[in-house]
NULUM-858408 format. One record per atom (N, C-alpha, C, O): z, y negated, x; residue in three letters. Coordinates in steps of 0.02 Angstrom, whole numbers, plus 50000, padded with zeros to 5 digits. Each point is the difference from the previous one (the first is absolute). Example, Ala and Ser with C-alpha at 12.3 -4.5 7.8 and 13.67 -1.06 7.14 Angstrom:
2
503905028450660ALA
500004994149955ALA
500004994050045ALA
500335000150052ALA
499314994649930SER
500034994150042SER
500374994549961SER
500084994550025SER
//
This chain:
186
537574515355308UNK
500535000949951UNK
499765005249949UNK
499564999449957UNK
500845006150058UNK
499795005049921UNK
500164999049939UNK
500404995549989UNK
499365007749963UNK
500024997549934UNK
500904999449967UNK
500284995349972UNK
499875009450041UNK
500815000049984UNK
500224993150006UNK
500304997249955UNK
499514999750108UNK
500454995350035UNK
499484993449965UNK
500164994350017UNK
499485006149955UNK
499464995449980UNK
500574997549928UNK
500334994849997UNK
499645010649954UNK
500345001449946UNK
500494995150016UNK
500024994949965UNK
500485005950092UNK
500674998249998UNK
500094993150015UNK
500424996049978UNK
498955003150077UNK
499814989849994UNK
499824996749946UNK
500204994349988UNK
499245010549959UNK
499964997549930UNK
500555001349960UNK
499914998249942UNK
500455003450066UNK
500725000649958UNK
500324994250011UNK
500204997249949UNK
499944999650116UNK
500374996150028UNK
499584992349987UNK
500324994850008UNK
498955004749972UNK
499644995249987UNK
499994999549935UNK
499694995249977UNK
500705010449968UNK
499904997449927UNK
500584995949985UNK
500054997149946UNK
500515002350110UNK
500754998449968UNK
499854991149983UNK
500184997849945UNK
499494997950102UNK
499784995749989UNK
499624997549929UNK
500044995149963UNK
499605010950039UNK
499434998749930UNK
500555001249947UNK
500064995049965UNK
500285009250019UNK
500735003249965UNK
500054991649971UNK
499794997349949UNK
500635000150117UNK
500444995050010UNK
499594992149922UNK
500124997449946UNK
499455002650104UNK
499364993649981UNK
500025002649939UNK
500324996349961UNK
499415010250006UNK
500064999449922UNK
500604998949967UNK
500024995049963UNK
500535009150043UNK
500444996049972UNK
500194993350003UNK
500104997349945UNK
499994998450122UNK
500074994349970UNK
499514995749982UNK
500194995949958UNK
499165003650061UNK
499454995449991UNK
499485004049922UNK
499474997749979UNK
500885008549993UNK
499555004049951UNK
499894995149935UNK
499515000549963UNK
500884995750030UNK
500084996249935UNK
500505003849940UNK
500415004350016UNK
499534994149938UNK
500494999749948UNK
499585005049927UNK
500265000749945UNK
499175001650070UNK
499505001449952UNK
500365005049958UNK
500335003750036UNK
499724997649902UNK
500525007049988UNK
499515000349941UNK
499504996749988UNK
500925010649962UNK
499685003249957UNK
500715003549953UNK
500475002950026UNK
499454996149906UNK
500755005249973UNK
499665005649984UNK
499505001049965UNK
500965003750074UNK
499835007349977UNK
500555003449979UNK
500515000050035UNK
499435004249887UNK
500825004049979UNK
500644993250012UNK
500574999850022UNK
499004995749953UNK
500744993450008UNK
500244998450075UNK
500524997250015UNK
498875005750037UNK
500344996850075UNK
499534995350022UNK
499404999349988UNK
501064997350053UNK
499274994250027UNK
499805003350074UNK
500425000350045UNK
498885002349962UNK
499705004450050UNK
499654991750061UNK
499464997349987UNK
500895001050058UNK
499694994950066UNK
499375003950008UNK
500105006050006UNK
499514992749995UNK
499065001450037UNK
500365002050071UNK
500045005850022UNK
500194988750005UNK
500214999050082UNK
500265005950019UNK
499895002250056UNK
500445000649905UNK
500545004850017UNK
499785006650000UNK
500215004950032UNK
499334994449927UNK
499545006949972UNK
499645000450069UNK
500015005050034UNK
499734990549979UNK
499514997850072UNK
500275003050043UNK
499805005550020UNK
500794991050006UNK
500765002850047UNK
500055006550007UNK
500005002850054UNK
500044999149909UNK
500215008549976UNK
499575003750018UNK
500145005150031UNK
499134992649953UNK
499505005050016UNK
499834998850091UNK
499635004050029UNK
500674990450006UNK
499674997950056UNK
500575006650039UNK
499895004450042UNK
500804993049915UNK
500595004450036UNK
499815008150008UNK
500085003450050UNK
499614998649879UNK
499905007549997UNK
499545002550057UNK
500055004950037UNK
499414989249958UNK
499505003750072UNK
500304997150054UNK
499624999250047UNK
500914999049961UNK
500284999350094UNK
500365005249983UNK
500035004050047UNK
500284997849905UNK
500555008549994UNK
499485006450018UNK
500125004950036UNK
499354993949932UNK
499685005750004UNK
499715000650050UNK
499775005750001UNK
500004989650079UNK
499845001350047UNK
500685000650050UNK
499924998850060UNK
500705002949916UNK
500555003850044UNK
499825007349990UNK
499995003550051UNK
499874999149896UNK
499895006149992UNK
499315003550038UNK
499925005150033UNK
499684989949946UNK
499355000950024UNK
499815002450095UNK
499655004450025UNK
500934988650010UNK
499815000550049UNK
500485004350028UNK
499815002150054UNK
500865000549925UNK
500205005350024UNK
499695007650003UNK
499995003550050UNK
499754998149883UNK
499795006449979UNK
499215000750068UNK
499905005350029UNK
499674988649983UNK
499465002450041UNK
500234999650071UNK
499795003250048UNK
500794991449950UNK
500245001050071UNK
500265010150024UNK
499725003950038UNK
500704996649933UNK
500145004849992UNK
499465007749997UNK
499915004850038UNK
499944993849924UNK
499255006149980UNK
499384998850074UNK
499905004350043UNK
499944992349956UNK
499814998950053UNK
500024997650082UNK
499594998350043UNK
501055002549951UNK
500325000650071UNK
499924994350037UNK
499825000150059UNK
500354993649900UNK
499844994950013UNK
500584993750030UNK
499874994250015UNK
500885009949987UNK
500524997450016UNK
500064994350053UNK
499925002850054UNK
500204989849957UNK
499744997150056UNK
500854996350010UNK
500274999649945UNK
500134998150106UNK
500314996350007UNK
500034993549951UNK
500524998349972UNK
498834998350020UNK
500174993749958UNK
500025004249917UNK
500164997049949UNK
499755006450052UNK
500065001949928UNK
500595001649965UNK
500204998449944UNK
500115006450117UNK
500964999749998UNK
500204995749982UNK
500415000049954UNK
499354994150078UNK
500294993050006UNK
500044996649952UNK
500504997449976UNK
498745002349998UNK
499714993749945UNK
499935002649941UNK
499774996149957UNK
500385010050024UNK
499925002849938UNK
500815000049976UNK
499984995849956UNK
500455005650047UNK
500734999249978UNK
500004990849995UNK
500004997049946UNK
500025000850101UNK
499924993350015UNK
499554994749938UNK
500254995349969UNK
498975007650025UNK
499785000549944UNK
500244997249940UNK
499944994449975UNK
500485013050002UNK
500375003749953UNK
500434993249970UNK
499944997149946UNK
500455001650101UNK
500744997150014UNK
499734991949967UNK
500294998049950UNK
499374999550069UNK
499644992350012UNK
499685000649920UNK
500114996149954UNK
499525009250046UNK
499625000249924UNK
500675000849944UNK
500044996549949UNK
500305006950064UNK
500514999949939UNK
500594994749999UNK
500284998149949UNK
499835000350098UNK
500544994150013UNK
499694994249973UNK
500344996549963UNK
499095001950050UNK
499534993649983UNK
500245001749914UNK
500394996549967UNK
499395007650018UNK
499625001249917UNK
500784997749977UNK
500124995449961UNK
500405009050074UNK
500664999949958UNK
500324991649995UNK
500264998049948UNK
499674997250119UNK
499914996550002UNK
499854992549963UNK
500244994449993UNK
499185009949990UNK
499594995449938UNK
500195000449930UNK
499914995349961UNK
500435011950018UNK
500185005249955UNK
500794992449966UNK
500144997349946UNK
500095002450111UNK
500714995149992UNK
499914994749988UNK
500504997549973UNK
498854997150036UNK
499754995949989UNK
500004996849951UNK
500064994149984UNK
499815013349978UNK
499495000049931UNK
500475004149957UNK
499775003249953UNK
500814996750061UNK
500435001949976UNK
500075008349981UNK
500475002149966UNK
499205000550050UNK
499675007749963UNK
500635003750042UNK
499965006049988UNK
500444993250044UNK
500205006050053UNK
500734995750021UNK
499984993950007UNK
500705010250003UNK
500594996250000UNK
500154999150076UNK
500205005150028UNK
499764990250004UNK
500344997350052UNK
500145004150052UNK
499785001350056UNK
500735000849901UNK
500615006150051UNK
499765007750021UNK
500135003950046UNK
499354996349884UNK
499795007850033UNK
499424998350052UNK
499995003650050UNK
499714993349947UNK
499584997850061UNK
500384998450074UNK
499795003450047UNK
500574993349963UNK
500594998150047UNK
500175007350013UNK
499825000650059UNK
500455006049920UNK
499995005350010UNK
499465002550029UNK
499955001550060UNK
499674999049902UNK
499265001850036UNK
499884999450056UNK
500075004250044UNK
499644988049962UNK
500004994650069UNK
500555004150063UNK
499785001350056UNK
500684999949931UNK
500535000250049UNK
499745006850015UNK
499705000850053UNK
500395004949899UNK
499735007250036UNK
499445000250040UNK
499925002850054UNK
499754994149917UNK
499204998550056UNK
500134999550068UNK
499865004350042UNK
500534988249973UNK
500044997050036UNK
500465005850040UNK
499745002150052UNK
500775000149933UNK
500445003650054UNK
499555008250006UNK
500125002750054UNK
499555000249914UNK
499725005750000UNK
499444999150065UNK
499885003950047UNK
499744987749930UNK
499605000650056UNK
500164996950085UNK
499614998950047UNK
501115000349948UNK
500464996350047UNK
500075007450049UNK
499925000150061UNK
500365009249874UNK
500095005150025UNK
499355001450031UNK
500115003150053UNK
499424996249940UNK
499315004549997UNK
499934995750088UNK
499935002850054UNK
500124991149932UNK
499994998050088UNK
500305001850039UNK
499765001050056UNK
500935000349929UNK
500615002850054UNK
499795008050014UNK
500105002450056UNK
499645001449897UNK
499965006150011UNK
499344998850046UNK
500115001750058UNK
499314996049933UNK
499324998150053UNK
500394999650051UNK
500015004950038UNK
500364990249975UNK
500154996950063UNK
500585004150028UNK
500154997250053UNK
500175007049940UNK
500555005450022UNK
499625007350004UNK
499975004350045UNK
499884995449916UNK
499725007949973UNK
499295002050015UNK
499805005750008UNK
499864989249995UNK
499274999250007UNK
499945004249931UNK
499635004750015UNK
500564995949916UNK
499765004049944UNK
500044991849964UNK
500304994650004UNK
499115009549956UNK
499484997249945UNK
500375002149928UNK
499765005249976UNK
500724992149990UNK
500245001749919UNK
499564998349971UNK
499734994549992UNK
500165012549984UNK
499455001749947UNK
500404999149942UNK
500575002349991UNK
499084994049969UNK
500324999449911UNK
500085007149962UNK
499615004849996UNK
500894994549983UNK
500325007749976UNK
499824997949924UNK
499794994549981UNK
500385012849972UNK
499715000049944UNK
500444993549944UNK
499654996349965UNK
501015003350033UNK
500274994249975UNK
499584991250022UNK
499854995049967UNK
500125006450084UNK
499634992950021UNK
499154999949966UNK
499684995049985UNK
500215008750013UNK
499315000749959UNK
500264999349938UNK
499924994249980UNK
500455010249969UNK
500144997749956UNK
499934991849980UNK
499604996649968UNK
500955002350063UNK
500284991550004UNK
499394997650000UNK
499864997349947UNK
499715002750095UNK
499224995250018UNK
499594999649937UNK
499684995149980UNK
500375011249989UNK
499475004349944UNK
500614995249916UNK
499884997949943UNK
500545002450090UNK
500344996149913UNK
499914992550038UNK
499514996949981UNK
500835000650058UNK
499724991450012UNK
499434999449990UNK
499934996249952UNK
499405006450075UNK
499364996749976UNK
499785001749913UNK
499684996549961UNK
500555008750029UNK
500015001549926UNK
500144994749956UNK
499624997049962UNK
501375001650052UNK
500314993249968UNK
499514994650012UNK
499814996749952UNK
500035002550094UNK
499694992250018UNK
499425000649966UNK
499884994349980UNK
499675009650001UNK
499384999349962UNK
500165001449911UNK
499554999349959UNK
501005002250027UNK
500244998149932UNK
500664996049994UNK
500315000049946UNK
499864997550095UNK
500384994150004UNK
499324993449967UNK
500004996549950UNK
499605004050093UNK
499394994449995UNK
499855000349943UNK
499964994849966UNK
499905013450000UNK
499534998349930UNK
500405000149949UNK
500275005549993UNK
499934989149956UNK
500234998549949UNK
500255004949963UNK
500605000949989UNK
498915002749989UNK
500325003249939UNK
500255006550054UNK
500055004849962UNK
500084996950090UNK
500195008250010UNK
500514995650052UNK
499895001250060UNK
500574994649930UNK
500554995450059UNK
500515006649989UNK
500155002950052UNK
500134999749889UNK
500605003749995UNK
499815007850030UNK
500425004550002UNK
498964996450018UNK
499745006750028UNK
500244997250096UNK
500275003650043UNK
499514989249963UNK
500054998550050UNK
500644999850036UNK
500065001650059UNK
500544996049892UNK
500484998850005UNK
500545006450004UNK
500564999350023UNK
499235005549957UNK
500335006749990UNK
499605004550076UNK
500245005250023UNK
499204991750002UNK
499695004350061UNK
500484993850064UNK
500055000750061UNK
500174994649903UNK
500224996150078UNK
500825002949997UNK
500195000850058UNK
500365001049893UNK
500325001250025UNK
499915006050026UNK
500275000450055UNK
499465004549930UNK
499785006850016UNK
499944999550079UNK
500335003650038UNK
499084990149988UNK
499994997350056UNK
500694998550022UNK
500165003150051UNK
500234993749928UNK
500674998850058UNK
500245005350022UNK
500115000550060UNK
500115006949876UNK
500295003350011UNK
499845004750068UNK
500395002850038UNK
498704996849960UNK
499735003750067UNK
500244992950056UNK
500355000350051UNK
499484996649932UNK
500384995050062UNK
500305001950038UNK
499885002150056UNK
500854997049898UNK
500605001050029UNK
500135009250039UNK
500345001850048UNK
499365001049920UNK
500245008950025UNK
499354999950043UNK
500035004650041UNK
499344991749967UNK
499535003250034UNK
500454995850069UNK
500135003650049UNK
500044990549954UNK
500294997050062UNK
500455003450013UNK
499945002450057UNK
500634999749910UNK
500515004850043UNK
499895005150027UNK
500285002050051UNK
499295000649917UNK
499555006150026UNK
499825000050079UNK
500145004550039UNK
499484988849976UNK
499714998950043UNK
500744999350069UNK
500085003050053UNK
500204993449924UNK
500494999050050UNK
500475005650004UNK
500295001650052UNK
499805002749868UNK
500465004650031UNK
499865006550044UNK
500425003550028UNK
498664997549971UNK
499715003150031UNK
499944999250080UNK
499855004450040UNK
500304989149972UNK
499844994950073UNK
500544998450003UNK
499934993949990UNK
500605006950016UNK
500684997149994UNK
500205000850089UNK
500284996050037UNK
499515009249975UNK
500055001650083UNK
499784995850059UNK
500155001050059UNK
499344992549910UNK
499444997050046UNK
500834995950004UNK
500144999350059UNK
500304998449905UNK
500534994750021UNK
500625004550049UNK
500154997050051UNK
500075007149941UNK
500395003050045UNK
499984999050085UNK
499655001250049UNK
501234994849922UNK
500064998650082UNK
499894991350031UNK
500264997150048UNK
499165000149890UNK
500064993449986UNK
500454994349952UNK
499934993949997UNK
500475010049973UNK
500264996749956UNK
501014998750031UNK
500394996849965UNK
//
């Protein structure tokens, strides 16, 4: 297993650790500027930032070093998807994050990566994430790591709708680009 793809199993092994701190972190807090700052969350945040930062990581050496493998296609979006869904997840829990824009979220995922199979399996092509879908990835893990920390929630909250808006146009994007894989089936 090369390092890229190493990255992307340790990405996929922090969502757990993610998980366990928030609910088992305890209650420990601190007031800062009049907010109450969770330890746990601070914890959370930093566990979240280094599973964000080994998407980048293991793309850029995959890439640079010509390291592109089948499971990496696979397990790195996949990754992606599991690490931020979990967090947002937890995000609703804990009240930090509204219901419905997640439910949006959730759903683009889910049908984007519903397209990405039909095009494999018709097309034999691989959808590569276009620059809106990066966007979107780059403001969700953003939101979610100041969603967590207390005092910067309204930085968080202003990067998650930012997040829907790539949502919604990076998914149409996707389908109105692929719109051809249904022709003839419908």
């Amino acid at each position: 297993m090369n390092l890229p793809n190493k990255l992307t199993v340790f990405r996929i092994l922090l969502i757990p650790v993610f998980m366990l701190i928030v609910i088992f972190g305890g209650d420990a807090s601190v007031k800062v500027a009049g907010t109450t700052v969770y330890w746990k969350l601070v914890i959370a945040a930093i566990v979240f930032a280094v599973a964000s930062a080994t998407d980048w990581f293991d793309g850029h050496i995959a890439r640079s070093r010509n390291l592109v493998t089948n499971f990496g296609k696979f397990a790195d979006p996949l990754a992606d998807k599991m690490l931020t869904m979990t967090a947002f997840i937890m995000l609703i829990s804990l009240n930090l994050a509204p219901a419905w824009i997640i439910a949006i979220i959730v759903c683009r995922e889910l049908a984007v990566t519903g397209l990405r199979l039909i095009l494999a399996e018709n097309k034999g092509q691989v959808m590569a994430a276009a620059m809106p879908g990066k966007i979107k990835t780059t403001c969700q893990m953003l939101s979610i790591i100041f969603l967590l920390i207390g005092d910067f929630y309204h930085i968080g909250t202003i990067l998650l709708y930012i997040a829907l808006i790539f949502t919604i146009y990076s998914g149409w994007d996707y389908f109105h680009s692929s719109w051809d894989v249904f022709e003839g089936s419908m």
